[in-house]
C-alpha positions as a Markdown table, in Angstrom:
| # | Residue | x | y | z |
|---|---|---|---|---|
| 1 | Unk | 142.7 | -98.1 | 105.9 |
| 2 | Unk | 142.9 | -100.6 | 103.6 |
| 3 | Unk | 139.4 | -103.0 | 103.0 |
| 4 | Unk | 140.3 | -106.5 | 102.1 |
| 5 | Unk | 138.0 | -108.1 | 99.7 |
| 6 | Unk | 136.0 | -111.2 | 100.3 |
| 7 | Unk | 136.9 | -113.5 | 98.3 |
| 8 | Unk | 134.1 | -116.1 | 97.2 |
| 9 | Unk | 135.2 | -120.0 | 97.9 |
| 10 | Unk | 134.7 | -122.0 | 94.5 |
| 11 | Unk | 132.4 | -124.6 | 96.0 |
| 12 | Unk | 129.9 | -121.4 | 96.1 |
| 13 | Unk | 130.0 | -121.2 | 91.7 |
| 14 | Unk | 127.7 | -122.6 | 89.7 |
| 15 | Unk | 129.0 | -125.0 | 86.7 |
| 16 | Unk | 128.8 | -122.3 | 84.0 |
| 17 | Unk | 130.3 | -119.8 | 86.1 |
| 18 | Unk | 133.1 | -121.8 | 87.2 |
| 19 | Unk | 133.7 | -123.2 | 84.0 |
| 20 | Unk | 133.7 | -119.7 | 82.2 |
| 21 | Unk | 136.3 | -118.4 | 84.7 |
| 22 | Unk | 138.6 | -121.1 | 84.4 |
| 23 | Unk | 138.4 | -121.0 | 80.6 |
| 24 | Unk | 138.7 | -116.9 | 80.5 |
| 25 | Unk | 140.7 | -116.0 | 83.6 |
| 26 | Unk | 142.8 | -118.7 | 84.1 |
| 27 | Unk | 143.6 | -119.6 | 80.0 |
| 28 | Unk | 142.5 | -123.5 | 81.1 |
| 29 | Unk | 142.3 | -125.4 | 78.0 |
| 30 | Unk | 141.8 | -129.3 | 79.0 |
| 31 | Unk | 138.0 | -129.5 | 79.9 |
| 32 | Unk | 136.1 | -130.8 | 78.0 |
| 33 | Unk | 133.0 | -128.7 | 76.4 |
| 34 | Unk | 130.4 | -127.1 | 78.8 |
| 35 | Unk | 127.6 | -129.4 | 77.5 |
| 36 | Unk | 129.4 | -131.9 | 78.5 |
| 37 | Unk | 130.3 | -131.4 | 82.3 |
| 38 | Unk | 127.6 | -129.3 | 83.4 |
| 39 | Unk | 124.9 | -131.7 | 83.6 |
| 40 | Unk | 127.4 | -135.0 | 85.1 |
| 41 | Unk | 128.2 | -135.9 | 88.5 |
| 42 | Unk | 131.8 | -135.8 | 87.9 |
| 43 | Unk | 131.7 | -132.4 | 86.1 |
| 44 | Unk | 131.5 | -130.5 | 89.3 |
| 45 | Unk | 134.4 | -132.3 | 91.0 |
| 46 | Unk | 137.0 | -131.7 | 88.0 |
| 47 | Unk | 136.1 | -128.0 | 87.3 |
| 48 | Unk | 137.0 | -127.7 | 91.6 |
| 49 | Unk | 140.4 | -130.0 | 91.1 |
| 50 | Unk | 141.5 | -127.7 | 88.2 |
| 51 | Unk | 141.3 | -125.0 | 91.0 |
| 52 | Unk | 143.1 | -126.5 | 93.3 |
| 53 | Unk | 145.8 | -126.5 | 90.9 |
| 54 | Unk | 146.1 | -122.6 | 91.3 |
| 55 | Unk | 148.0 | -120.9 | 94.5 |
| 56 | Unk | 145.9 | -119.0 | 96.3 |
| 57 | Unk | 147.5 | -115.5 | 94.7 |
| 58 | Unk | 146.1 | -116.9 | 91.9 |
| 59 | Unk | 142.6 | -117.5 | 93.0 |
| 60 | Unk | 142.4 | -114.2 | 95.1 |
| 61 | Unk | 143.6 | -112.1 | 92.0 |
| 62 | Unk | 139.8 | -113.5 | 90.2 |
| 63 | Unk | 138.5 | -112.8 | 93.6 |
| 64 | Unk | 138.4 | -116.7 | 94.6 |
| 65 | Unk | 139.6 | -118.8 | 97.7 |
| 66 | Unk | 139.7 | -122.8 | 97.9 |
| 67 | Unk | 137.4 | -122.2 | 101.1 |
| 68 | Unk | 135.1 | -120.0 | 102.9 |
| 69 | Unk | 138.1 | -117.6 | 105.4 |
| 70 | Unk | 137.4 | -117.5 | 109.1 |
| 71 | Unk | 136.7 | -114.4 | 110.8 |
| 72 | Unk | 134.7 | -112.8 | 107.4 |
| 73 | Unk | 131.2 | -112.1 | 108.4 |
């Protein structure tokens, strides 16, 4: 009986924790410094389009979806 995990959307991480799993995870080395996008508008949105760039293999392997799957409660 096999469970399947839930897999958390990226809209639901914070800045720090998105940016730390991008960086560690994924090996992404084109962002700019934490300090730098954590506190802007526009730091938000290009952490999310960086993982949008990953198939969603990728994303469920570091436990991730794009967003929230129906028919988890």
């Amino acid at each position: 009986m096999g469970m399947k995990m839930k897999l958390k959307p990226v809209v639901e991480l914070g800045v720090a924790e998105a940016y730390a799993i991008l960086v560690n995870h994924f090996g992404e080395d084109r962002l700019p410094p934490l300090e730098a996008v954590e506190n802007e508008d526009w730091g938000r949105d290009l952490l999310l389009s960086r993982f949008e760039e990953h198939t969603a293999a990728e994303l469920a392997d570091a436990g991730l979806c794009l967003i929230e799957e129906e028919g988890f409660a």
